[in-house]
C-alpha positions as CSV (number, residue, x, y, z in Angstrom):
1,X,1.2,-24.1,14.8
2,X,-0.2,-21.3,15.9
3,X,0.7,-18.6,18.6
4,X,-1.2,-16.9,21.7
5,X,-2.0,-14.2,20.3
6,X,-3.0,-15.1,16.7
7,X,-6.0,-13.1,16.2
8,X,-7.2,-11.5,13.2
9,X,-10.2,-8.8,13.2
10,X,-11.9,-8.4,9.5
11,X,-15.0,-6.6,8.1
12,X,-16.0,-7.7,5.3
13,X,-18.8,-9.0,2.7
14,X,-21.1,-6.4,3.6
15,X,-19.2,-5.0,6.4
16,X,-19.7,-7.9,8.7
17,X,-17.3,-8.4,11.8
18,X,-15.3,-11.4,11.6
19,X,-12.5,-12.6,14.5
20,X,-10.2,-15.9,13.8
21,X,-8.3,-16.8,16.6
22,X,-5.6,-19.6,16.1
23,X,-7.1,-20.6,13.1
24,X,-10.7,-20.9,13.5
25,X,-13.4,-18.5,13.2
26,X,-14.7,-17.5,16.5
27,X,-16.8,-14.8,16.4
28,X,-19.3,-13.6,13.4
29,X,-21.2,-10.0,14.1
30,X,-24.5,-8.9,11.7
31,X,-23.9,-7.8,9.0
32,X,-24.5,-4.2,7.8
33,X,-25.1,-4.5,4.3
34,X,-27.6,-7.6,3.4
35,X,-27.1,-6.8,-0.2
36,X,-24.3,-6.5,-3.0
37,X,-24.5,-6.4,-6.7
38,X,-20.8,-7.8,-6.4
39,X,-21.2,-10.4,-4.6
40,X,-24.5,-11.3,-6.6
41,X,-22.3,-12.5,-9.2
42,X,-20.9,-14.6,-7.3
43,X,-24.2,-16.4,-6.3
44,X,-24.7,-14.3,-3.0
45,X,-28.0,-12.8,-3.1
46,X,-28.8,-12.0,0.5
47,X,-25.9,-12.0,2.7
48,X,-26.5,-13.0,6.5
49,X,-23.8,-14.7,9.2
50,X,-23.5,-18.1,7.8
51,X,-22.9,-17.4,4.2
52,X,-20.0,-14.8,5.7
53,X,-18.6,-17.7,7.6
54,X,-19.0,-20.1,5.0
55,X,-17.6,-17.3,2.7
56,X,-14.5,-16.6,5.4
57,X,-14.0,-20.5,6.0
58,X,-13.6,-21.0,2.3
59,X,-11.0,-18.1,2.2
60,X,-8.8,-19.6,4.6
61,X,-9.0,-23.0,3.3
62,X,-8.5,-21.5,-0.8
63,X,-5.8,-18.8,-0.3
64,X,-4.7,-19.5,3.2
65,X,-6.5,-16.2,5.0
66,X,-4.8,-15.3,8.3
67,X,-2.7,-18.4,7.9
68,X,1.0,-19.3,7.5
69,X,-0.4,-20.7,3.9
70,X,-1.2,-17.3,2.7
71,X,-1.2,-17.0,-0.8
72,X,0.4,-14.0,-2.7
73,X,0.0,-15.3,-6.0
74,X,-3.9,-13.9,-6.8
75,X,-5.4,-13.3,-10.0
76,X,-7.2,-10.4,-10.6
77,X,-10.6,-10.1,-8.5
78,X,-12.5,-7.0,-9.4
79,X,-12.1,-4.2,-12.6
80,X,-11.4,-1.2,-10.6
81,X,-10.6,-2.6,-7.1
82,X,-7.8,-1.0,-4.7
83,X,-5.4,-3.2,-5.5
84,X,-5.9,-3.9,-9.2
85,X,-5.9,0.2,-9.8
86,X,-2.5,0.4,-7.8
87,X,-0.3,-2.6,-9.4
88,X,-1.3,-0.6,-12.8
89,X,0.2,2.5,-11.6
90,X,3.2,0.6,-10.5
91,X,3.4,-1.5,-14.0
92,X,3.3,1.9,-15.4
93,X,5.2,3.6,-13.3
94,X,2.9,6.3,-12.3
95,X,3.6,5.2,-8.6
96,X,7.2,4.1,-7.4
97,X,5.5,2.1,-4.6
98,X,2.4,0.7,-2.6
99,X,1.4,1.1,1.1
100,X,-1.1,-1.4,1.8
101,X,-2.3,-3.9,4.4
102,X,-1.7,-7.7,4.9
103,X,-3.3,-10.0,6.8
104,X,-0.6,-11.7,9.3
105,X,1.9,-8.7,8.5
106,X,0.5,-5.2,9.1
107,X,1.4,-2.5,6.7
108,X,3.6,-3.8,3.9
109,X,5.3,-1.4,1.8
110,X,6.6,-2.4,-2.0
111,X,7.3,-1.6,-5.9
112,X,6.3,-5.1,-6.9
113,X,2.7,-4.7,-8.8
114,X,2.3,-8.3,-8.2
115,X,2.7,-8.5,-4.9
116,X,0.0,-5.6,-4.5
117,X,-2.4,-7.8,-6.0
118,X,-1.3,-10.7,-4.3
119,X,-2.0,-8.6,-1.0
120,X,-5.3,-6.7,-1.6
121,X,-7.4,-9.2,-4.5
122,X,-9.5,-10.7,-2.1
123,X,-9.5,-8.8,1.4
124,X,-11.6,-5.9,2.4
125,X,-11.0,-4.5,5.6
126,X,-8.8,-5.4,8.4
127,X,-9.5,-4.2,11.6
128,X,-6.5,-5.9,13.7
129,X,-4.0,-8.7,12.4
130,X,-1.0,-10.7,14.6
131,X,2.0,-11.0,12.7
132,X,3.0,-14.4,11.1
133,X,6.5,-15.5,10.8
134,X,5.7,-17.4,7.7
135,X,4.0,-14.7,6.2
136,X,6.5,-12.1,7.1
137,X,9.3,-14.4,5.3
138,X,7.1,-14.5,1.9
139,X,6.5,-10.6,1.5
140,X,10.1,-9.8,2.0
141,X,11.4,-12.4,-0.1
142,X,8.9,-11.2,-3.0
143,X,9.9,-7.3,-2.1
144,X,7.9,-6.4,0.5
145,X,9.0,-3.9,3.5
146,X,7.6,-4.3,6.8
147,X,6.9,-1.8,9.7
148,X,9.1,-2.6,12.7
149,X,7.4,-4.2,14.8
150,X,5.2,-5.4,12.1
151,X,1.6,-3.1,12.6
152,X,-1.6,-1.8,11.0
153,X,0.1,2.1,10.6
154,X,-0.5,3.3,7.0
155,X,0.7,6.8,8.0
156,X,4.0,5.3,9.3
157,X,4.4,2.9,6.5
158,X,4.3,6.3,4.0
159,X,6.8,7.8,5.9
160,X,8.9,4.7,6.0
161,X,8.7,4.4,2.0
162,X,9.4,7.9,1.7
163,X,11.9,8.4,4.2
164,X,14.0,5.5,4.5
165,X,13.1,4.1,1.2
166,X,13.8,6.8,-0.9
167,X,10.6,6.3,-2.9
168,X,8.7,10.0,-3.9
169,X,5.6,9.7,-5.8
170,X,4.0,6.8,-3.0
171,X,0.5,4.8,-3.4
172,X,-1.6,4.3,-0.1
173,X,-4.4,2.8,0.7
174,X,-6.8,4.2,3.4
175,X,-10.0,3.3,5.6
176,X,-10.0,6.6,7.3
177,X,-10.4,10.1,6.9
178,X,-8.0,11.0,9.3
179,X,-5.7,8.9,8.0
180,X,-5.8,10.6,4.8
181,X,-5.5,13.9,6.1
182,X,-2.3,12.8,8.2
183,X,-1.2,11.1,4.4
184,X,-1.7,14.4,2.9
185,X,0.5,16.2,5.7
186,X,3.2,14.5,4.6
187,X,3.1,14.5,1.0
188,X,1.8,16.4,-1.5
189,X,2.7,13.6,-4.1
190,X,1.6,10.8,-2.1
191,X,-1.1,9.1,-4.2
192,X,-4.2,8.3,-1.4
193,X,-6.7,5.6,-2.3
194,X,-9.7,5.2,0.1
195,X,-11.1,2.4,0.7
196,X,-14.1,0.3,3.0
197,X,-16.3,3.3,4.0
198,X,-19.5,2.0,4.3
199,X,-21.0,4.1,7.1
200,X,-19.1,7.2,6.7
201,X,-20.9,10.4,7.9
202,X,-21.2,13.4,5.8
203,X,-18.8,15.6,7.2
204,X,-16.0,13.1,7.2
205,X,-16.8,11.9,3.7
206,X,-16.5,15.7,2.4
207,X,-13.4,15.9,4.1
208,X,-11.8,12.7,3.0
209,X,-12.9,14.0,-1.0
210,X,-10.7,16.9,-0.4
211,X,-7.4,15.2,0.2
212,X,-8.1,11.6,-1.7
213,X,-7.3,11.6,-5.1
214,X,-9.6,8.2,-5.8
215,X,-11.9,6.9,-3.4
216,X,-14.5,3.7,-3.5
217,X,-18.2,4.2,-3.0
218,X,-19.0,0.6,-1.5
219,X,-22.4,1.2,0.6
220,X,-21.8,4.3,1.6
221,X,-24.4,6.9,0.5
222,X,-22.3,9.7,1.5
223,X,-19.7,9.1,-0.9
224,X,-21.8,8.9,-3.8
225,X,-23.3,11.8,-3.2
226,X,-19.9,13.8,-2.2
227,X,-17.5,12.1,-4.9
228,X,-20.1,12.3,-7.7
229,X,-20.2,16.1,-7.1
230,X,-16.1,16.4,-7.6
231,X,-15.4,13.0,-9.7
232,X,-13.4,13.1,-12.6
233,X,-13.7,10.3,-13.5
234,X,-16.5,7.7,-12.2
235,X,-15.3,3.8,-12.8
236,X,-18.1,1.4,-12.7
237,X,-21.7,1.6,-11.8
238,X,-23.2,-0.6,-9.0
239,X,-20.4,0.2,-6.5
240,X,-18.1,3.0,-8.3
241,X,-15.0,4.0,-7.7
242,X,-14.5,7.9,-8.3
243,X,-11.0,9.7,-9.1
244,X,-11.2,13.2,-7.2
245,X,-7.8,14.3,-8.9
246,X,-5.7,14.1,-11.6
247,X,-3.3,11.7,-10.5
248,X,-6.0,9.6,-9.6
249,X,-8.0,10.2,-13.2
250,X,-4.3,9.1,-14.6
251,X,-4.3,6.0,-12.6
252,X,-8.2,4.6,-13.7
253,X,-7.2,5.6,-16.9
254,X,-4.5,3.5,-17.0
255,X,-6.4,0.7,-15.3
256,X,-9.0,0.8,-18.7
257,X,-5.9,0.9,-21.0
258,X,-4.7,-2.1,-19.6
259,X,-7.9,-4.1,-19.0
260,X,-8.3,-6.8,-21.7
261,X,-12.5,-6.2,-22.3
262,X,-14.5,-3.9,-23.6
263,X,-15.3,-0.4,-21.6
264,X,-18.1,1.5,-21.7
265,X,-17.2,5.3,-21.1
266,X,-20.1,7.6,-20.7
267,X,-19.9,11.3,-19.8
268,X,-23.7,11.6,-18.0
269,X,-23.8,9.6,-14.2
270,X,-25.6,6.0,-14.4
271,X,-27.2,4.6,-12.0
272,X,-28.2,0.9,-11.8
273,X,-28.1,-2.1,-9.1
274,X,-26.1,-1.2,-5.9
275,X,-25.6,-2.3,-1.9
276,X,-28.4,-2.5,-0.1
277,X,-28.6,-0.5,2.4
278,X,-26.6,2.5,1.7
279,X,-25.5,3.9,5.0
């Protein structure tokens, strides 16, 4: 069963505009990027609107996307993705908790490195989500705190984890530079991770690199160009992620220490495949 206003707003797989409504796909934009060395692995060499409904059908049907079947049980999904980095920190207790963003939920907020994975392994950005009862009812029962009413507010979810939650040194996940500026206001020890900015402009991704501590390159040419310059620490090649402080150098570092395969650390930059275009 599904309610009126079920409707979920996604970019994703190479920044592509998705909309479900009530369960079913109903609108798929162009996509940005036609090319990702990620999702080349997985057999997607070009990508265009029906392998990202195919791709988006198949999520919904595997792991219950946008459903009341959601799945928060997911395996690990990329090296030095989002959510991978972050349940590290919390494993190792370099971070007392996560703010991050479900799909059917909003902003969740939560110590349990599972759950962080469970949340973030296979979604990229989302734009607008209606809350799901169902949904709701698994994160809190597996530790998860939930804005009220549930929402998409990543600033307000900090200052719920920090304020009425007690927690100090706080993980949060971004998809704008504002909101990592307002993220920065209020904490100094807040732990900012940015994330989908494919088509950020110049200016905004030289702001963003002077309050995130690790930030994700995806297409964005801007961001290579502005994190390489101030990167500790530069994880992965074709679509890096770079640690702009120390805390966020300690947290990739952490990431490699617990990764079961072999690393390759190099102190010169490499280059090799990446998105196509970079915008």
């Amino acid at each position: 069963m599904h309610s009126a206003a079920d409707t979920h707003v996604l970019e994703l797989l190479g920044r592509t505009r998705v909309v479900i409504e009530r369960g079913e796909v109903v609108e798929v934009g162009e996509p940005i990027v036609r090319y990702c060395p990620l999702w080349e692995k997985l057999g997607i060499k070009t990508i265009d609107r029906n392998i990202v409904r195919e791709r988006v059908e198949f999520q919904m049907r595997d792991f219950g996307l946008c459903s009341a079947n959601r799945k928060l049980d997911l395996g690990v999904f990329v090296d030095f993705g989002a959510s991978e980095t972050l349940m590290t920190a919390l494993r190792a207790r370099i971070l007392d908790a996560v703010v991050s963003v479900c799909d059917g939920a909003g902003t969740v907020i939560t110590s349990n490195p599972s759950l962080v994975q469970g949340i973030g392994a296979r979604i990229s950005g989302i734009i607008e989500t209606s809350p799901i009862d169902a949904v709701l009812r698994k994160l809190r029962s597996l530790g998860g705190f939930l804005l009220s009413p549930p929402r998409i507010s990543q600033v307000d979810g900090l200052k719920f984890a920090m304020d009425e939650l007690g927690f100090s040194r706080v993980g949060v996940t971004v998809a704008s530079v504002e909101d990592a500026e307002m993220c920065r206001d209020l904490s100094e020890n807040a732990v900012i991770f940015a994330v989908h900015l494919t088509g950020i402009s110049e200016d905004d991704a030289a702001r963003l690199c002077e309050v995130a501590d690790v930030v994700t390159a995806c297409a964005s040419a801007a961001i290579r160009k502005e994190a390489m310059r101030k990167a500790l620490i530069q994880a992965g090649i074709s679509v890096p992620v770079f640690a702009i402080s120390p805390a966020g150098r300690e947290m990739l570092i952490e990431r490699v220490r617990e990764m079961r395969k072999s690393v390759v650390i190099s102190t010169a930059t490499p280059h090799g495949k990446h998105p196509i275009p970079l915008i």
